[in-house]
C-alpha positions as CSV (number, residue, x, y, z in Angstrom):
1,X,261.1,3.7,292.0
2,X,262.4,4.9,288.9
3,X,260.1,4.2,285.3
4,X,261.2,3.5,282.2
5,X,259.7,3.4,279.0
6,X,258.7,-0.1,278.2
7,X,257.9,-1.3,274.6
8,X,256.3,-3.8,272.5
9,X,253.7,-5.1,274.8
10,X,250.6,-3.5,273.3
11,X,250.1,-1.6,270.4
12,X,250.4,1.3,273.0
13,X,253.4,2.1,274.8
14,X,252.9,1.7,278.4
15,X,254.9,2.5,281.6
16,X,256.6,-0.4,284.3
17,X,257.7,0.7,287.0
18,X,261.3,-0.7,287.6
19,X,261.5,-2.1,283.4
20,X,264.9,-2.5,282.5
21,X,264.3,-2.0,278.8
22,X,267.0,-2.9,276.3
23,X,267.7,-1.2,272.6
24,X,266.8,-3.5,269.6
25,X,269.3,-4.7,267.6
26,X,270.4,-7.5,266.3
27,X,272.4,-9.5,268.9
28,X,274.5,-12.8,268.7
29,X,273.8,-16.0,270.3
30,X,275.8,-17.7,273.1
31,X,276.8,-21.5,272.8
32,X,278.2,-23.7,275.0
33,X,281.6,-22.8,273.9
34,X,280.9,-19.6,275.3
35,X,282.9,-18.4,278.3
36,X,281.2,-16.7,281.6
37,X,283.1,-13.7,280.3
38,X,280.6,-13.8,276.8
39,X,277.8,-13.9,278.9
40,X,278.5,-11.0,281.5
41,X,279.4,-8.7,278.8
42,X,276.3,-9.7,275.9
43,X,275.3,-6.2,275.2
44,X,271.8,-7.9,275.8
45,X,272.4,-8.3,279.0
46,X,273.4,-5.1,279.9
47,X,272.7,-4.0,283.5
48,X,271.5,-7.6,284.3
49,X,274.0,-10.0,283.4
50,X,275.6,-10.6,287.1
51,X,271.9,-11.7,288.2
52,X,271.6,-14.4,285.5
53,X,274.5,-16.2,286.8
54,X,273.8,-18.2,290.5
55,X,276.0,-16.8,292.9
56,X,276.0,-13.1,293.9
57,X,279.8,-13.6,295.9
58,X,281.8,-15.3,294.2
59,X,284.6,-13.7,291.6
60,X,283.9,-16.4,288.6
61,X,286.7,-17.9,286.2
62,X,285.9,-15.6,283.3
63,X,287.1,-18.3,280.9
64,X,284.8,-21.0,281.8
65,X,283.0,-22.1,278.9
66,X,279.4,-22.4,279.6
67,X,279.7,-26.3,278.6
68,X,280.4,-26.6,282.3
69,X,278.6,-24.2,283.7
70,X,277.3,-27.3,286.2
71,X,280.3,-26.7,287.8
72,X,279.0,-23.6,289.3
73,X,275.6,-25.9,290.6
74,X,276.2,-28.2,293.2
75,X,272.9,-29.0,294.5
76,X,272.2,-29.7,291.1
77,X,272.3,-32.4,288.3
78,X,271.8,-32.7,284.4
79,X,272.5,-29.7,283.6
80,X,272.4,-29.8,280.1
81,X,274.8,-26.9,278.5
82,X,272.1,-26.6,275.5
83,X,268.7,-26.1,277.0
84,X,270.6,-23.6,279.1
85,X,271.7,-21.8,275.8
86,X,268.7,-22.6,274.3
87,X,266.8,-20.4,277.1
88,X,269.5,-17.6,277.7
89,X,269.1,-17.0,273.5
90,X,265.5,-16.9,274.3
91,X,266.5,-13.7,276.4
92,X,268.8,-12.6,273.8
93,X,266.0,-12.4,270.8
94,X,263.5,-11.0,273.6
95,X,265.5,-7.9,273.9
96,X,266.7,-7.8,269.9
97,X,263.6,-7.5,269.3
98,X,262.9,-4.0,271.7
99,X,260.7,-6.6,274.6
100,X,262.0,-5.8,278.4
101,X,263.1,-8.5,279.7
102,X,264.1,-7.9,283.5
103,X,262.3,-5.9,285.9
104,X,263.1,-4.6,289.3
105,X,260.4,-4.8,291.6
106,X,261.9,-2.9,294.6
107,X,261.9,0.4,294.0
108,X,264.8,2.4,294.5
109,X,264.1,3.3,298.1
110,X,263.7,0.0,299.4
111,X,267.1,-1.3,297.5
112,X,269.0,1.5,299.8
113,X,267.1,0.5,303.0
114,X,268.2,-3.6,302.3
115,X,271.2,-3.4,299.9
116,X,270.9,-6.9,299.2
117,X,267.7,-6.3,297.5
118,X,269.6,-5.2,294.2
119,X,270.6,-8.8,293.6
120,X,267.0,-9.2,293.0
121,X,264.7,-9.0,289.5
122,X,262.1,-10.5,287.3
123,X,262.9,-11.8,283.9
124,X,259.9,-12.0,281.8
125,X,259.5,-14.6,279.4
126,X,256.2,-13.9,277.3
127,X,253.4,-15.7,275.9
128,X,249.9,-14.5,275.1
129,X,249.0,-10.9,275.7
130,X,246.4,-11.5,279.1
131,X,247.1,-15.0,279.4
132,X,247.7,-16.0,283.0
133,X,251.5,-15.9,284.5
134,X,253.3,-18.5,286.5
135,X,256.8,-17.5,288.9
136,X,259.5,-19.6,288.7
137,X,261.4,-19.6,291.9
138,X,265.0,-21.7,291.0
139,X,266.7,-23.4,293.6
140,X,270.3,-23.5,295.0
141,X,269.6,-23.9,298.9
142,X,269.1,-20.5,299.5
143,X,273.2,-19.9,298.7
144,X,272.7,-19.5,295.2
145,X,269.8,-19.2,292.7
146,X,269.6,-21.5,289.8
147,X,267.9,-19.8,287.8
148,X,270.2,-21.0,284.3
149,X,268.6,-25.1,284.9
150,X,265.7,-24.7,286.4
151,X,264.6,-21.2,285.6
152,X,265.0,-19.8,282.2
153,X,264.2,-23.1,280.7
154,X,260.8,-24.1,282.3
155,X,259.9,-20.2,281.9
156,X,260.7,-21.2,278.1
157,X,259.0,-24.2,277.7
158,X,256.1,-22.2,279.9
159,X,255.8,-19.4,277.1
160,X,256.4,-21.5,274.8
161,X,252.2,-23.4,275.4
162,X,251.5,-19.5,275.5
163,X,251.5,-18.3,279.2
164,X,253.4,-15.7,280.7
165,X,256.5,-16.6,282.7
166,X,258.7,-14.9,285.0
167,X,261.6,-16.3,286.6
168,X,262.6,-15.0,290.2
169,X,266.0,-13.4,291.3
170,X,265.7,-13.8,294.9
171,X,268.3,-12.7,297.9
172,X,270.6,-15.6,299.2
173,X,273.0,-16.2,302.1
174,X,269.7,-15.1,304.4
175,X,267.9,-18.7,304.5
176,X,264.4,-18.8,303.6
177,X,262.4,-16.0,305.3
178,X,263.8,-13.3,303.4
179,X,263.6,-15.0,299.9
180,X,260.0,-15.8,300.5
181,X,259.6,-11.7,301.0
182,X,261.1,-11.1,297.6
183,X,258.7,-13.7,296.2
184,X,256.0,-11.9,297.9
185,X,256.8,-8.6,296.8
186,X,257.6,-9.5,293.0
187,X,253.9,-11.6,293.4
188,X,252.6,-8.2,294.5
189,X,254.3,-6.3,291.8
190,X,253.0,-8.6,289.1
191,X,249.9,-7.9,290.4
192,X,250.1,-4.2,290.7
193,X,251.3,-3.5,286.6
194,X,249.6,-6.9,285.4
195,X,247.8,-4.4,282.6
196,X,251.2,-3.2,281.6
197,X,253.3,-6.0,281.4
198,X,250.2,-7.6,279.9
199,X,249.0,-10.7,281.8
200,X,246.1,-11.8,283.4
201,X,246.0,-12.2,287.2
202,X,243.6,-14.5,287.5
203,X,244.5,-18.5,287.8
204,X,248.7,-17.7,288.2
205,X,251.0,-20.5,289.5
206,X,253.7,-20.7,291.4
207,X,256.6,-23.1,290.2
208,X,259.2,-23.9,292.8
209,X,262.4,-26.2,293.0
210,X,264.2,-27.6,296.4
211,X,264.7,-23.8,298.0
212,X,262.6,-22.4,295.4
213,X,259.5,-25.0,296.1
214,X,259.7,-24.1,300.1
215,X,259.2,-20.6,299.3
216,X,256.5,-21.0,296.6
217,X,254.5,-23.6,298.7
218,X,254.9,-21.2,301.6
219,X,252.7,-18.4,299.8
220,X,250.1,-21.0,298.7
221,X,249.9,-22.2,302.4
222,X,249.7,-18.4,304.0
223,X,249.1,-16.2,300.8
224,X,251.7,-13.3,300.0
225,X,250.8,-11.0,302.9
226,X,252.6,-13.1,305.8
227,X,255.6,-12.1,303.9
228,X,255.1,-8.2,303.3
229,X,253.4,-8.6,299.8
230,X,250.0,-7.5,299.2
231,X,246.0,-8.9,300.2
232,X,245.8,-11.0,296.8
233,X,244.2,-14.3,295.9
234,X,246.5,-17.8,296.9
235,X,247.7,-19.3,293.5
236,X,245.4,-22.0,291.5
237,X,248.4,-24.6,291.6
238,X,252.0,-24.9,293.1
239,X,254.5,-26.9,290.9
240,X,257.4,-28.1,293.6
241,X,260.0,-29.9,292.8
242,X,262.4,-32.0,295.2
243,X,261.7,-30.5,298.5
244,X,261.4,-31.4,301.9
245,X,259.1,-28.7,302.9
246,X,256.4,-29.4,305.4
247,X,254.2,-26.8,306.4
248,X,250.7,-26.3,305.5
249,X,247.2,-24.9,306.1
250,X,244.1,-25.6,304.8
251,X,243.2,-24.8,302.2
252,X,245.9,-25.6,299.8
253,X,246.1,-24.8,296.7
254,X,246.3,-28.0,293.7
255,X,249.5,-29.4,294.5
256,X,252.0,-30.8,291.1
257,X,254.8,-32.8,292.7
258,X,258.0,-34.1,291.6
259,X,261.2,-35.9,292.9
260,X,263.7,-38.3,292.2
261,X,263.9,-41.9,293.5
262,X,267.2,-41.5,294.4
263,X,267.5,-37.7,296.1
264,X,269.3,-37.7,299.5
265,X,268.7,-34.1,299.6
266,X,264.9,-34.2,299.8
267,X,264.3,-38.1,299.6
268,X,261.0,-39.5,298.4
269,X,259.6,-40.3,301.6
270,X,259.5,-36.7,302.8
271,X,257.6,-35.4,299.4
272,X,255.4,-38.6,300.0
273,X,254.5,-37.5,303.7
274,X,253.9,-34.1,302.4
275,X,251.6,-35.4,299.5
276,X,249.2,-37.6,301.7
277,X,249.1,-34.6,304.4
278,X,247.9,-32.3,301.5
279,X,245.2,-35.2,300.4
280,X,244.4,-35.3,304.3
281,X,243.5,-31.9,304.2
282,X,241.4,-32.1,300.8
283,X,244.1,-30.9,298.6
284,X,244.0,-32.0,294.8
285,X,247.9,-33.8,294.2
286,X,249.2,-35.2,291.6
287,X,252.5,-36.9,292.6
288,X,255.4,-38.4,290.4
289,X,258.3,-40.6,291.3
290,X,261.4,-40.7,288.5
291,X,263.7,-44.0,288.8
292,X,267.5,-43.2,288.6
293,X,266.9,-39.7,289.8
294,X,269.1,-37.5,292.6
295,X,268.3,-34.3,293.6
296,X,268.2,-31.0,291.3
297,X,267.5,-32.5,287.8
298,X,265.8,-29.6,286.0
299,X,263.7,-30.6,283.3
300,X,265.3,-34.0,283.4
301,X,266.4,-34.0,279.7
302,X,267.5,-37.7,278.5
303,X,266.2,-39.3,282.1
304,X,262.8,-40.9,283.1
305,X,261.9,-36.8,284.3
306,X,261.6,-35.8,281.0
307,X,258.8,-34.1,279.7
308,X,257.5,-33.7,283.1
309,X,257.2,-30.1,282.7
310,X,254.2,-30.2,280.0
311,X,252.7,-32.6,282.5
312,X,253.0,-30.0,285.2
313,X,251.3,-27.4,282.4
314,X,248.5,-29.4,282.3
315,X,248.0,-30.1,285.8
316,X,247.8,-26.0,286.1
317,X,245.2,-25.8,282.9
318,X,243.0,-28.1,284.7
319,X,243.0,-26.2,287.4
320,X,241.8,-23.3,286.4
321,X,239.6,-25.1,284.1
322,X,241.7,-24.7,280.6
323,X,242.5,-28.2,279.5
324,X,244.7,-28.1,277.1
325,X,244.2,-24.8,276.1
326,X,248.6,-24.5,275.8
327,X,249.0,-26.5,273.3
């Protein structure tokens, strides 16, 4: 795996493997005037820019202005061309300021063995030196990865209460088995640098919507080995959103679960049957309906879901016994 130099994490510099760093320098922001063609070539998103964007096949209109960038999200809804800004600025000042933002845990090797691993990365979103890290795994039914409405912005709103948050870039087009593996191996190589990229291992969460959820409830049923990544502790508290995932074990880890009264795609009565199997089985749930609601609503700006994802930080502080200690 080829290192880079990584800076502004500790007064040291320190070596990631797989850092993408980027130069400092000041750097404009995008709005939601700007076009798909602003975004690929932002000199801060050099060498990444392709992976922010959902789809790794498809040739996209380089003229579409990111004010309809839902267009490109059809398992999704309210997708709300601001916060998306909002969070992909976040990215933008991240790597003015000299912080690496993405990171490629494959190493070079295992990219040539699976090619398709190169659509895969980390972007770090940071909050307290050694404060514990949540993953983010975005949804798009394992065609796509929606990592622009319900990625960047919960990893913003995440590091925003002071945690450390990385959003996942997983493989699609190869259903769930294979994404679970690259969860599993960016889990592992989280776990592996944590002293470099400066968090704490201890009390991480996993954060998952419709896709996304299935793979991050699937490594707090079995734990990250099952799927290729290392022998490392379950996570204190899976956030899944809008899923119709079923499998389990015992036992699970605090469960945060959210859905809307109105999704066809994973409808209320299949999270509900999920949520009193995990109570069956001793699991600590906490389980929240939103009225006028479909599938794939992010952080639910301007609906009943709003705000849900500061609920969902607090259900992972008590959990690892930090009340409140985000805010």
């Amino acid at each position: 795996m080829t290192t880079r130099l990584t800076a502004l994490l500790f007064p040291l510099l320190v070596n990631v493997p797989g850092a993408h760093p980027e130069p400092a320098g000041r750097a404009s922001h995008l709005t939601p005037q700007s076009t798909i063609k602003d975004l690929l070539n932002h000199p801060s998103f050099a060498g990444f820019g392709r992976l922010i964007l959902p789809w790794d096949d498809r040739a996209y209109d380089q003229d579409l202005p990111l004010a309809r960038i839902a267009s490109l999200l059809p398992y999704h809804s309210h997708v709300d061309p601001e916060t998306v800004t909002n969070a992909l600025n976040r990215i933008i000042d991240d790597t003015s300021s000299g912080k690496t933002v993405f990171y490629s845990f494959y190493s070079d090797a295992q990219a040539r063995q699976e090619p398709a691993r190169k659509q895969t990365g980390l972007f770090f979103f940071r909050g307290r030196p050694g404060a514990p890290f949540a993953i983010i795994c975005p949804g798009g039914g394992f065609s796509y990865v929606g990592s622009v409405h319900e990625g960047f912005p919960y990893a913003e709103a995440i590091s925003g209460k002071g945690y450390n948050a990385f959003v996942l870039k997983y493989r699609v087009g190869h259903g769930g088995t294979p994404a679970t593996e690259d969860l599993a191996a960016a889990l592992s190589y989280v776990f592996q640098n944590a002293t470099a990229l400066g968090v704490s291992t201890r009390g991480y969460s996993l954060w998952g919507s419709s896709a996304g959820a299935r793979m991050a409830a699937a490594i707090g049923s079995h734990g990250a080995a099952r799927y290729g990544g290392g022998e490392i502790p379950k996570p204190s508290a899976i956030v899944m959103a809008y899923t119709a995932h079923s499998d389990y074990s015992s036992p699970e880890p605090p469960t945060f679960v959210i859905v809307g009264e109105q999704d066809r795609i994973a409808p209320p009565a299949s999270m509900e049957s999920r949520v009193e199997t995990l109570r069956k089985s001793g699991a600590t749930v906490e389980y929240h309906k939103y009225r006028a609601l479909g599938h794939g609503f992010g952080l639910g700006k301007g609906t009943s879901a709003e705000g849900w994802v500061f609920e969902a930080i607090r259900f992972w502080e008590t959990a690892i016994g930090r009340p409140g200690t985000g805010k």
